[in-house]
FIDO-101980 format. One record per residue (C-alpha): residue number from 1; residue in three letters; z, y, x. Coordinates in nm, 4 decimals. Last residue first. Layout:
% residues N
+-----+---------+----------+----------+----------+
| num | residuo |       pz |       py |       px |
+-----+---------+----------+----------+----------+
| NUM |     ALA |        Z |        Y |        X |
...
+-----+---------+----------+----------+----------+
***
This chain:
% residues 127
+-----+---------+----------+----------+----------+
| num | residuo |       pz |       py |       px |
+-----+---------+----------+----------+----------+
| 127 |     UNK |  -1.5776 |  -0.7019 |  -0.4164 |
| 126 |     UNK |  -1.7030 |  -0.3732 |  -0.2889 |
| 125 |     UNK |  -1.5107 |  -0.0919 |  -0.2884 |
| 124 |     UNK |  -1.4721 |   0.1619 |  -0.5770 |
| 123 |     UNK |  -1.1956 |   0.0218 |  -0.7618 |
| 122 |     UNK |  -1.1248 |   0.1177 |  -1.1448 |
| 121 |     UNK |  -0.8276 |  -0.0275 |  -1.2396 |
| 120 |     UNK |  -0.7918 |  -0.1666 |  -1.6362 |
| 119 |     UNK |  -0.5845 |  -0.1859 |  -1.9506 |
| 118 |     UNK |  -0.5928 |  -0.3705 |  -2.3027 |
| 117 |     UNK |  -0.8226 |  -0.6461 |  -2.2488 |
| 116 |     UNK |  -0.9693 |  -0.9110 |  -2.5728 |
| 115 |     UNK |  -0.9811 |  -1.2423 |  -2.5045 |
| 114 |     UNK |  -1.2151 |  -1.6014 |  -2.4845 |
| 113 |     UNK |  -1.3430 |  -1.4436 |  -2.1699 |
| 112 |     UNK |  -1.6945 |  -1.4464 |  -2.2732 |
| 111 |     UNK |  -1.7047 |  -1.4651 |  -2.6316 |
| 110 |     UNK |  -1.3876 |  -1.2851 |  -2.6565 |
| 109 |     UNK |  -1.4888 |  -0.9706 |  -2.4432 |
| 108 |     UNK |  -1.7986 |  -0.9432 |  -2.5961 |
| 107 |     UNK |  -2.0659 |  -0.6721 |  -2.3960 |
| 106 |     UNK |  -1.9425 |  -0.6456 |  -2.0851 |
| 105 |     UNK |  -2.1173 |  -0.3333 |  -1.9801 |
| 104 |     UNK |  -2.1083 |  -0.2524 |  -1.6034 |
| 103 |     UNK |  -2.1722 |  -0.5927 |  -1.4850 |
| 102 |     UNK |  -2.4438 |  -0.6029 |  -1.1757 |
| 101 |     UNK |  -2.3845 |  -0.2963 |  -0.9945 |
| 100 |     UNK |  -1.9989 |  -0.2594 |  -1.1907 |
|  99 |     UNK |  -1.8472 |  -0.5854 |  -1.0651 |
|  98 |     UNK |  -1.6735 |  -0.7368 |  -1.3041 |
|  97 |     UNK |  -1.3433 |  -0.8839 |  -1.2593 |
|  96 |     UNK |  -1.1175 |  -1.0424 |  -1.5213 |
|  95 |     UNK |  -0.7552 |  -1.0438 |  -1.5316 |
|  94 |     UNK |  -0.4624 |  -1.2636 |  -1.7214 |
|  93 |     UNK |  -0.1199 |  -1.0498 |  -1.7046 |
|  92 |     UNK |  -0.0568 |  -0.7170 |  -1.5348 |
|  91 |     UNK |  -0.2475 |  -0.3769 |  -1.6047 |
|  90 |     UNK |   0.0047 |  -0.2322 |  -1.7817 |
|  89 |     UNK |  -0.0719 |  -0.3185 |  -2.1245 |
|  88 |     UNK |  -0.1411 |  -0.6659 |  -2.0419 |
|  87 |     UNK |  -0.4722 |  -0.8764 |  -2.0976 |
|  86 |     UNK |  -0.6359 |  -0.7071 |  -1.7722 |
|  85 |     UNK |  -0.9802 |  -0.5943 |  -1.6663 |
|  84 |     UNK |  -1.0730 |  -0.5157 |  -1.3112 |
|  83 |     UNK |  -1.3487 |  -0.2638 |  -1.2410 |
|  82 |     UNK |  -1.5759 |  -0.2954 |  -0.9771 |
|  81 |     UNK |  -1.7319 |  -0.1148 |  -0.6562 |
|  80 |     UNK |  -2.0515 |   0.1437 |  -0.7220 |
|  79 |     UNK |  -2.2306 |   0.1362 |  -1.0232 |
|  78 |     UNK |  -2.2739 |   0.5714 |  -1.0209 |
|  77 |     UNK |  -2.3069 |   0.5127 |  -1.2931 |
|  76 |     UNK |  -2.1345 |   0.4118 |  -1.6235 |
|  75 |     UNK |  -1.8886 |   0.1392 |  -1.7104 |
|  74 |     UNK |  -1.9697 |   0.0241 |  -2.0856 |
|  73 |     UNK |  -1.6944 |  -0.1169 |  -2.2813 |
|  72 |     UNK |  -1.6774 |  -0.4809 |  -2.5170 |
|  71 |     UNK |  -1.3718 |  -0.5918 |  -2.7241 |
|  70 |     UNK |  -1.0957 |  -0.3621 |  -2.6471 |
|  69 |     UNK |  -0.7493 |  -0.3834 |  -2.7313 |
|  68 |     UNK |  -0.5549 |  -0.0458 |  -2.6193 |
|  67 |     UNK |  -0.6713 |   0.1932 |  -2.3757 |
|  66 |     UNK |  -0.3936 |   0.1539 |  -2.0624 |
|  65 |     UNK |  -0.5004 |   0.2627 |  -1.7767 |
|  64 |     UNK |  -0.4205 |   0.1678 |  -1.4014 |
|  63 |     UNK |  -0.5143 |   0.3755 |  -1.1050 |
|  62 |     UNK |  -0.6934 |   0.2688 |  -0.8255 |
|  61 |     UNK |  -0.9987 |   0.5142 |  -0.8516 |
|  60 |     UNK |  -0.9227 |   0.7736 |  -1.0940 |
|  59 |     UNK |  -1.1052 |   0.7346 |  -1.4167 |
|  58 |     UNK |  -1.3062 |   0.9376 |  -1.6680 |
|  57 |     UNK |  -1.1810 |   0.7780 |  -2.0182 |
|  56 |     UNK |  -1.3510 |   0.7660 |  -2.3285 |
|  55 |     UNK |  -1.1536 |   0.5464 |  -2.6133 |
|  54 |     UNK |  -1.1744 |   0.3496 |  -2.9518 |
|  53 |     UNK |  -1.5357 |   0.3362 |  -2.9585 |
|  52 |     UNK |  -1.6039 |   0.1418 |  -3.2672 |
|  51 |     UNK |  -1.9166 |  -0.0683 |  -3.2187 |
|  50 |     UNK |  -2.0649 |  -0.1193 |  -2.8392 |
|  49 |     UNK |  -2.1969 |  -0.4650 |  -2.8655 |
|  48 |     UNK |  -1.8175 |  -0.6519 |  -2.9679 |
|  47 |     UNK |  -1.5358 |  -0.4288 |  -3.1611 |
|  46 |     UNK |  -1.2853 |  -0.2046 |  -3.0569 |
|  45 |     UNK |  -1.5006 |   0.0080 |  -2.8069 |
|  44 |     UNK |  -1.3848 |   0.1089 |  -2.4792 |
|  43 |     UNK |  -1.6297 |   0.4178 |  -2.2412 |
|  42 |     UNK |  -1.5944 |   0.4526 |  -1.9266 |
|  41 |     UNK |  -1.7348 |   0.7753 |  -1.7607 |
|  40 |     UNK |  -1.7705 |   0.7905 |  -1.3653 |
|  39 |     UNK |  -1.7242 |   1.0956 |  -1.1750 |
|  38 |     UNK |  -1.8906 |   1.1104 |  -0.8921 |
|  37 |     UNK |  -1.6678 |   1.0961 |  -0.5622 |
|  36 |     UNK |  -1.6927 |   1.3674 |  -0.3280 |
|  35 |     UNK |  -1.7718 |   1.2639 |   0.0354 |
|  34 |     UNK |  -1.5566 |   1.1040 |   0.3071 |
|  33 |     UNK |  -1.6202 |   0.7454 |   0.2175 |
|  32 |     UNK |  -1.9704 |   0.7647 |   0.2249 |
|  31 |     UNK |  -2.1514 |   0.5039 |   0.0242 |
|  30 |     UNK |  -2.1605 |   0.6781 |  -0.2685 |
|  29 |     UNK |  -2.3798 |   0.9554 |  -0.1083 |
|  28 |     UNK |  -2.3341 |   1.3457 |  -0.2251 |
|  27 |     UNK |  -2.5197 |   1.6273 |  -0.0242 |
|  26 |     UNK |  -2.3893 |   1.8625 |   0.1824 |
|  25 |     UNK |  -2.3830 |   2.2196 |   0.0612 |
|  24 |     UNK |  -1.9867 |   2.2073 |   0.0426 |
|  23 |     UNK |  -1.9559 |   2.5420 |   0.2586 |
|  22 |     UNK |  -2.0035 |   2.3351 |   0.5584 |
|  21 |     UNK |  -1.7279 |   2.3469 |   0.7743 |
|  20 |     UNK |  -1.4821 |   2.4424 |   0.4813 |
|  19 |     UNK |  -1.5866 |   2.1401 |   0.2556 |
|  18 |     UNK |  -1.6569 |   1.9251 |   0.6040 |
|  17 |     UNK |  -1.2681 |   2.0168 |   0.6731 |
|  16 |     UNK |  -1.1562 |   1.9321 |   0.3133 |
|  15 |     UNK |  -1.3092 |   1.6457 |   0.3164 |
|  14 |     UNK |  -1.2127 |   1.4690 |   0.6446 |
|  13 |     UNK |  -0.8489 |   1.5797 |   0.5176 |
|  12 |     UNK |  -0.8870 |   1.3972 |   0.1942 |
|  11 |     UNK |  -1.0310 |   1.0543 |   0.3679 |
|  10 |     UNK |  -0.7181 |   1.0444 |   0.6077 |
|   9 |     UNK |  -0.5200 |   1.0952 |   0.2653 |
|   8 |     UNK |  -0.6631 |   0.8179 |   0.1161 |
|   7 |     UNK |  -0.6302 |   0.5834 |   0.4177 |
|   6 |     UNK |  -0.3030 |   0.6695 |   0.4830 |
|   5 |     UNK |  -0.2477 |   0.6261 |   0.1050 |
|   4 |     UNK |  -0.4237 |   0.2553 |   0.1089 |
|   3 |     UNK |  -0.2317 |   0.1545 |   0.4567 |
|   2 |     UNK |   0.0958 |   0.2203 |   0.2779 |
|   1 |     UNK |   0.0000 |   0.0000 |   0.0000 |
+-----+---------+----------+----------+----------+
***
């Protein structure tokens, strides 16, 4: 955990100095760990397909939400890293991982997981 927030803050000062040093004119790439991240847009629905959004959330890599009992969600660009789906309401219990280049919209959460997911982390590194 410690190495995490050393790593985060190591990645905030790099930022802040290539903000000043550059007047923020530089461009934005996902793959850089130093550069602004994009902000993502998740969207929960109650029932399976997209029906019934329940909640919109913009999340903050590695921490945990809580949205209630969703049935399918769409994770939008940029589809960098994965997002890992839990049964409890604070991100504890049974999990699934998808891995937002290939699985950004799990469309029925009970067909293929035989349950519905209440909260989530959003984590931008690969899986």
């Amino acid at each position: 955990m410690f190495k995490l927030q050393l790593s985060l803050f190591i990645s905030l000062l790099v930022n802040i100095f290539l903000t000043s040093a550059f007047g923020d004119k530089r461009p934005i790439d996902p793959s850089c760990s130093f550069c602004s991240p994009s902000k993502h847009n998740f969207q929960f629905f109650a029932e399976s397909y997209y029906k019934n959004k329940i909640s919109e959330i913009q999340p903050v890599p590695y921490q945990c939400y809580y949205v209630g009992k969703f049935s399918s969600a769409i994770f939008s660009e940029p589809c960098v890293g994965y997002v890992r789906m839990f049964d409890g309401c604070d991100c504890s219990g049974n999990f699934a991982t998808r891995e937002m280049k290939t699985g950004y919209a799990p469309g029925d959460n009970m067909k293929d997981y035989k349950r519905l997911f209440s909260s989530f982390i959003y984590i931008p590194d690969k899986v």
